[in-house]
C-alpha positions in Angstrom: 11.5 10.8 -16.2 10.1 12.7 -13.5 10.5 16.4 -15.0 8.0 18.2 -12.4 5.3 15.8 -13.0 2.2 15.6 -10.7 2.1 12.8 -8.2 -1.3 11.4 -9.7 0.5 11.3 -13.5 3.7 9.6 -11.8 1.2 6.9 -10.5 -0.7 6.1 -13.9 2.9 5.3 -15.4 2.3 2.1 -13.4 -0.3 1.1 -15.9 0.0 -0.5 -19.2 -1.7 1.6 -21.4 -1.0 -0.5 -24.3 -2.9 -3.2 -22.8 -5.4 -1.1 -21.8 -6.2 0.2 -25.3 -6.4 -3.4 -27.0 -8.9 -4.4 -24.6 -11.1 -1.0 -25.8 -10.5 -2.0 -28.8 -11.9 -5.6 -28.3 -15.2 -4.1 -27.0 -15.4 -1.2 -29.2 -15.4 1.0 -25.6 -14.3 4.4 -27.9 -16.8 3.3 -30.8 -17.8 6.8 -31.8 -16.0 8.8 -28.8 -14.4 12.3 -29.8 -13.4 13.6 -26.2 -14.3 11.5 -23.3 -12.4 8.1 -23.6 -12.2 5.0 -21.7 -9.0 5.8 -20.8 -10.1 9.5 -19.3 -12.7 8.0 -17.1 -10.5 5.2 -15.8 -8.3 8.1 -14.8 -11.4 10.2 -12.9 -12.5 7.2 -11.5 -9.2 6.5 -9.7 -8.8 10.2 -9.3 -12.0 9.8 -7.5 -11.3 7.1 -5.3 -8.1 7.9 -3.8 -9.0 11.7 -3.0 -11.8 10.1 -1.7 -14.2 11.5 -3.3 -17.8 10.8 -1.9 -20.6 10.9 -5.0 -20.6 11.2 -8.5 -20.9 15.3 -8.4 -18.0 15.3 -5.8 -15.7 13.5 -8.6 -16.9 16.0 -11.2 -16.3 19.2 -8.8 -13.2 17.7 -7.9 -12.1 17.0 -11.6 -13.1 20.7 -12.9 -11.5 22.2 -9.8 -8.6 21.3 -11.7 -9.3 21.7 -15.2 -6.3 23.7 -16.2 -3.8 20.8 -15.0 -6.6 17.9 -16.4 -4.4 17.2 -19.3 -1.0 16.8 -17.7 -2.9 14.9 -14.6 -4.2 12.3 -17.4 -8.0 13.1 -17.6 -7.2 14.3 -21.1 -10.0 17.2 -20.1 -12.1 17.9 -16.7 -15.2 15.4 -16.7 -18.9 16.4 -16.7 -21.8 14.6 -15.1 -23.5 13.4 -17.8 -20.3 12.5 -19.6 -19.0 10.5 -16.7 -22.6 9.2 -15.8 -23.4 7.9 -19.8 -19.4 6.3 -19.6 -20.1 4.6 -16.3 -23.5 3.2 -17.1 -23.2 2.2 -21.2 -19.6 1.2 -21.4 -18.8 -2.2 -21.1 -17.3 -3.3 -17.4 -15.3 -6.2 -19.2 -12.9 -3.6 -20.5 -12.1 -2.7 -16.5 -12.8 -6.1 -15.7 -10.4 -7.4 -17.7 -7.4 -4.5 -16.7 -8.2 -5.2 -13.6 -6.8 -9.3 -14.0 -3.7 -7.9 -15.7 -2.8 -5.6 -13.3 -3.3 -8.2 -10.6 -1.1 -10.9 -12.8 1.5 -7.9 -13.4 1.7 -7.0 -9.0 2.1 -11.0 -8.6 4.8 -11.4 -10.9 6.9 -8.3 -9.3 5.5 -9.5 -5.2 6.1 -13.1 -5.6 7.2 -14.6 -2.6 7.5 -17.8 -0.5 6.4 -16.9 3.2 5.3 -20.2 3.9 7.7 -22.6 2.0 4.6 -24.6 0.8 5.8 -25.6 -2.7 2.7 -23.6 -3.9 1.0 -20.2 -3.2 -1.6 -19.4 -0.3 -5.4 -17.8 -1.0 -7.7 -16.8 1.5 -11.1 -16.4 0.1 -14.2 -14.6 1.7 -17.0 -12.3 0.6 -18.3 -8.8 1.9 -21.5 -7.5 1.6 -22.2 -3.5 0.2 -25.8 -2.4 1.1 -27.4 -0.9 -1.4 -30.2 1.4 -1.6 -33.4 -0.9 -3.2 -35.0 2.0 -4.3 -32.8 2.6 -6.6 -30.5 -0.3 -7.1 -33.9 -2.4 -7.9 -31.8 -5.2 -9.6 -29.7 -5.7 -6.3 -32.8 -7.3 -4.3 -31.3 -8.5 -0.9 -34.0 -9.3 1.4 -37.9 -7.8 0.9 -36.4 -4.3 1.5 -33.3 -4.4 1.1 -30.5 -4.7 -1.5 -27.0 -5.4 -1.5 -24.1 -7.3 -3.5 -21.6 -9.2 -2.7 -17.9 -9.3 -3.9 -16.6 -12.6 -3.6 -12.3 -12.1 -3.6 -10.0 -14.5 -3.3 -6.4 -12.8 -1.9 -2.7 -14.1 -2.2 -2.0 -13.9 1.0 2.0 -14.3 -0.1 2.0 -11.7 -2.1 -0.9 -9.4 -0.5 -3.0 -9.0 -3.6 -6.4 -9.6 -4.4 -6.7 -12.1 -8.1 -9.8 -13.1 -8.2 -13.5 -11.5 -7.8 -17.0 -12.7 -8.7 -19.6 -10.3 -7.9 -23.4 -11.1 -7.1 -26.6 -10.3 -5.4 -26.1 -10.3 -2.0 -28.7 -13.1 -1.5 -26.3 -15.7 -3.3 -24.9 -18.2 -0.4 -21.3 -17.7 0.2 -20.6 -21.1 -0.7 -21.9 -21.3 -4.1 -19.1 -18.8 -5.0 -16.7 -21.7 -4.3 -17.8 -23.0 -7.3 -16.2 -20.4 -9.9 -12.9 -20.4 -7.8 -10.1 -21.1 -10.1 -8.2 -24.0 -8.4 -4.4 -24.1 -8.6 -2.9 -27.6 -8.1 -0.8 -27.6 -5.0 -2.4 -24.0 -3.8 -3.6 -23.6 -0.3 -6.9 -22.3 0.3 -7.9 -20.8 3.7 -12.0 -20.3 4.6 -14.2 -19.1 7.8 -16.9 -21.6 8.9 -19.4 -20.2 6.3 -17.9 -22.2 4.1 -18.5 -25.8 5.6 -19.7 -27.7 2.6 -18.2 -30.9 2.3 -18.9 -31.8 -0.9 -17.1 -28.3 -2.8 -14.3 -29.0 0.1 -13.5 -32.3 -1.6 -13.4 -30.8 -5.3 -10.6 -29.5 -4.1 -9.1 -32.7 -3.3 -10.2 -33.4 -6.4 -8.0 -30.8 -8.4 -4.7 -31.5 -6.2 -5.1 -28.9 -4.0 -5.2 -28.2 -0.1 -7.8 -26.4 2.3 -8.1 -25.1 5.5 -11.2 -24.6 6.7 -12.3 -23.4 10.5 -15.1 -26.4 11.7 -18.0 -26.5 13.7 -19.1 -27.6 16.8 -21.2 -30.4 15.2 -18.4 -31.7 12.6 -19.0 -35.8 13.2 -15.6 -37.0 12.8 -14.1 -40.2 13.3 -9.9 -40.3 14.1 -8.4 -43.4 13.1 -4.7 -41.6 13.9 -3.4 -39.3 16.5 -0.3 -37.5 17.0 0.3 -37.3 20.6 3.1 -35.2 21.5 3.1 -31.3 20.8 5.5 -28.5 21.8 5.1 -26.9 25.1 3.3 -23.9 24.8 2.1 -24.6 21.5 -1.7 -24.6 21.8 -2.2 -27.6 20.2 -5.0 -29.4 21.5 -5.3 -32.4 19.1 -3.7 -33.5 15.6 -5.8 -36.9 14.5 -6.4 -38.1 10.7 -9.9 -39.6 10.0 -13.3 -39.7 8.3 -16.2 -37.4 8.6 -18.7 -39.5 10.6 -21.7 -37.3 9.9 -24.4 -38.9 8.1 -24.4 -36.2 5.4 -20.8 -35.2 5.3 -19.5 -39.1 5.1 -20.6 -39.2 1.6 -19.9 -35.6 0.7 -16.3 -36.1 1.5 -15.3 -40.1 1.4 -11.4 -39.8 1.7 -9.3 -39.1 5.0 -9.5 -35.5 6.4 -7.8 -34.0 8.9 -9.0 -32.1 12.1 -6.7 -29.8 14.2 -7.7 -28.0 17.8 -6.2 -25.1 18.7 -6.3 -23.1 22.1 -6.4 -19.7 21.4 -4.6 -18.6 25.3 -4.8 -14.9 24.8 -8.9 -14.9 23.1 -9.3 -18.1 25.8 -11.0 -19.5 22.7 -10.7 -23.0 20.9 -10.6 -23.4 16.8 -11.4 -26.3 15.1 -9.8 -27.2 11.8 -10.4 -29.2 9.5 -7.4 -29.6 5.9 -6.4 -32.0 3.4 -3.1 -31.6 3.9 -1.6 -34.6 5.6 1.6 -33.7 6.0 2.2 -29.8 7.7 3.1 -29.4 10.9 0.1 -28.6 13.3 1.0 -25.3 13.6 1.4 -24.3 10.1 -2.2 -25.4 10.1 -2.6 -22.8 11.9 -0.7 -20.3 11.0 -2.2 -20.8 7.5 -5.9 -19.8 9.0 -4.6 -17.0 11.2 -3.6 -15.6 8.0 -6.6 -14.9 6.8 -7.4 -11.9 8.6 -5.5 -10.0 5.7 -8.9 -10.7 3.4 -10.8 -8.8 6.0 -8.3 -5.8 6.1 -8.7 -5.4 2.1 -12.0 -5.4 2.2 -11.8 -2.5 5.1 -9.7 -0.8 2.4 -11.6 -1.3 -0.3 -14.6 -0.3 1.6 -13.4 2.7 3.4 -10.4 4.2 1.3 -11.5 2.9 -1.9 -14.9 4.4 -2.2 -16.9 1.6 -2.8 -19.3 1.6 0.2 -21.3 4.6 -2.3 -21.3 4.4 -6.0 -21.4 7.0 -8.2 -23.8 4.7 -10.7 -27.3 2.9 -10.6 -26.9 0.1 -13.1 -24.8 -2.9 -12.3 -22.7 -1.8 -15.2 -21.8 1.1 -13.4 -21.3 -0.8 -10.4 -18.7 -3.1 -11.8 -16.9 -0.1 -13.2 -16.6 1.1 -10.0 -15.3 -1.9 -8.3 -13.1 -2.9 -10.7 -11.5 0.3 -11.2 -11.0 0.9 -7.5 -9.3 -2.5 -7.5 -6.9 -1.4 -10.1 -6.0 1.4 -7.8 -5.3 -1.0 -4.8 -3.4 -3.2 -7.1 -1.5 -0.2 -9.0 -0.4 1.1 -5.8 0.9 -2.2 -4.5 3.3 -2.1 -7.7 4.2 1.2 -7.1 5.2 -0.1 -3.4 7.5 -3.2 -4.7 8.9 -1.4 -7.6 10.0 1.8 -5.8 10.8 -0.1 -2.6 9.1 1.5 -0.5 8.8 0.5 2.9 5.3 2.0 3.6 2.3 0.2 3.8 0.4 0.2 1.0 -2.3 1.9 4.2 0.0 4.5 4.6 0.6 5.0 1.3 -3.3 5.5 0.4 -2.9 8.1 3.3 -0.3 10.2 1.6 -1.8 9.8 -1.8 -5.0 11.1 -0.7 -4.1 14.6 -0.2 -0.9 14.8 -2.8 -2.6 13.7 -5.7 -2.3 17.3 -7.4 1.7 17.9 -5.8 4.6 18.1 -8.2 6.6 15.8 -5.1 8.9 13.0 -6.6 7.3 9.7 -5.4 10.7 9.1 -4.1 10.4 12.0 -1.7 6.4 11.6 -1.1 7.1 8.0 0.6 10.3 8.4 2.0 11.1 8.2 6.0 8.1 6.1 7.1 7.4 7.0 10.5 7.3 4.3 12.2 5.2 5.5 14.8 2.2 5.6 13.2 -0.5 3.6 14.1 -2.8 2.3 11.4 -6.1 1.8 12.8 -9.2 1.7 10.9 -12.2 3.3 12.9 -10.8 1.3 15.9 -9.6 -1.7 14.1 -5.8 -2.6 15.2 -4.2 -5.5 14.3 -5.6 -9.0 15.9 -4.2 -10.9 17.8 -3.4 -14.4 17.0 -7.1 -15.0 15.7 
């Protein structure tokens, strides 16, 4: 019931607190806590992220600016530095962690959806890199002088929702991430060039699965079978089935692959793809990798409307916090979106949030009448053109 509720209270009835307090109880997070619960600084955090809040006294200014309306807002009380600071830094990040996943299975349930009519669902997966100051995040070493992590994410392209993450040093190779990807039979899985290695590419065969991957310039292959004829206007350059030829990517990946060329007329730029799957149209091939710019428009969220290019913690404890709590956020306002039906963007939607947080507006009324006319551009980033 809405009953003159704040718009930041209205959008923590999205998440299940009951699950929420069985995973503090699993890892004892409010083991001899009086005031400050997990709970409370999941709340901050988010409050924190979506006013866009830049450092860990700007979150506590923010929070005691409005102590008189903590309680109804959901902090339970305004937060203090050291309070917040000993939470993010000793509490343990599976608790968030492990929200975070139900949160994501919860906005998949309520966003499924067949855009692609592929008998199974669609992932892009891709990394970004956060810079860290070395200094003081010394267990983040990067390069001699520099540190930095990496969140590895794989999206649901389908249902626009991140459900997977695997965080690391920013040193770790992009492909060794492929390792810890949890394969769905009959999934598609979309990667960049950075990912060419053979060998994890045909695991994936292994597990019943399918991949799309953008090739090189000095992928040996070997066709055996073309297909000849393609629409006018198309693009399509080539459809053949073969072997790799390389000397090291023969034995890395033994069974029949697949290589598509596409003529990108707009970029005047030609992609090379290589897939597993046999039996899609050239097109949908891609289609399916033109898709994947949606990873790198998350990660421009997360980054930039999230709050996760500075955090508010030194330890990596602190740091997963972070992340995984801004990730809830994403996540709980994509479920917001789908179950209010709200034609926004979940963009736009950050946008309003941002400065309504502390309004007594009606969601309802908040998102209503989209204006169409906006255009969402992220420090001059448009949408792309075909690739």
């Amino acid at each position: 019931m809405y009953n003159k509720k704040y718009v930041f209270s209205q959008l923590l009835d999205a998440l299940d607190r009951n699950d929420f307090n069985y995973l503090v109880r699993k890892y004892e997070g409010d083991k001899y806590v009086k005031q400050f619960t997990c709970y409370n600084q999941l709340a901050v955090l988010m409050f924190g992220q979506l006013s866009n809040r830049e450092s860990l006294r700007d979150v506590v200014l923010a929070t005691q600016a409005h102590a008189s309306k903590a309680y109804h807002l959901g902090f339970g009380k305004a937060a203090t530095k050291s309070n917040l600071s000993k939470a993010n830094n000793n509490r343990d990040y599976r608790i968030f962690e492990e929200f975070a996943y139900h949160m994501v299975a919860e906005a998949q349930k309520r966003r499924a959806t067949e855009i692609f009519k592929l008998k199974g669902k669609v992932y892009a997966f891709d990394s970004t890199t956060i810079d860290l100051c070395l200094n003081v995040f010394q267990w983040a070493l990067f390069r001699k002088k520099k540190g930095g992590i990496k969140v590895h994410t794989l999206y649901d392209i389908e249902t626009q929702i991140p459900t997977f993450f695997h965080i690391t040093p920013a040193r770790v190779h992009d492909t060794k991430a492929m390792d810890v990807i949890p394969y769905e039979e009959n999934s598609f899985y979309i990667f960049d060039r950075g990912y060419n290695d053979f060998k994890r590419l045909h695991n994936i065969e292994g597990v019943g699965a399918y991949f799309v991957i953008r090739g090189k310039k000095n992928n040996d292959f070997r066709p055996i079978k073309w297909t000849r004829r393609f629409p006018p206007g198309s693009g399509i350059l080539s459809d053949a089935v073969g072997y790799m030829d390389g000397q090291l990517t023969a034995a890395k990946y033994p069974d029949k692959i697949r290589r598509v060329v596409y003529w990108d007329d707009v970029n005047k730029r030609k992609f090379i793809f290589f897939t597993n799957a046999l039996d899609i149209s050239p097109m949908t091939v891609a289609e399916l990798y033109h898709q994947r710019w949606q990873i790198e428009l998350f990660f421009k969220w997360l980054k930039q409307h999230l709050k996760i290019k500075k955090f508010w913690g030194e330890t990596e404890n602190a740091v997963r916090i972070q992340i995984y709590s801004a990730i809830t956020a994403y996540v709980m306002m994509a479920i917001v979106q789908k179950k209010m039906g709200i034609e926004r963007s979940i963009y736009e939607m950050l946008q309003i949030v941002s400065i309504s947080l502390t309004d007594t507006t009606p969601l309802e009324a908040l998102f209503a009448k989209p204006n169409y006319n906006i255009v969402n551009e992220l420090d001059g980033y448009s949408e792309p053109t075909l690739f």
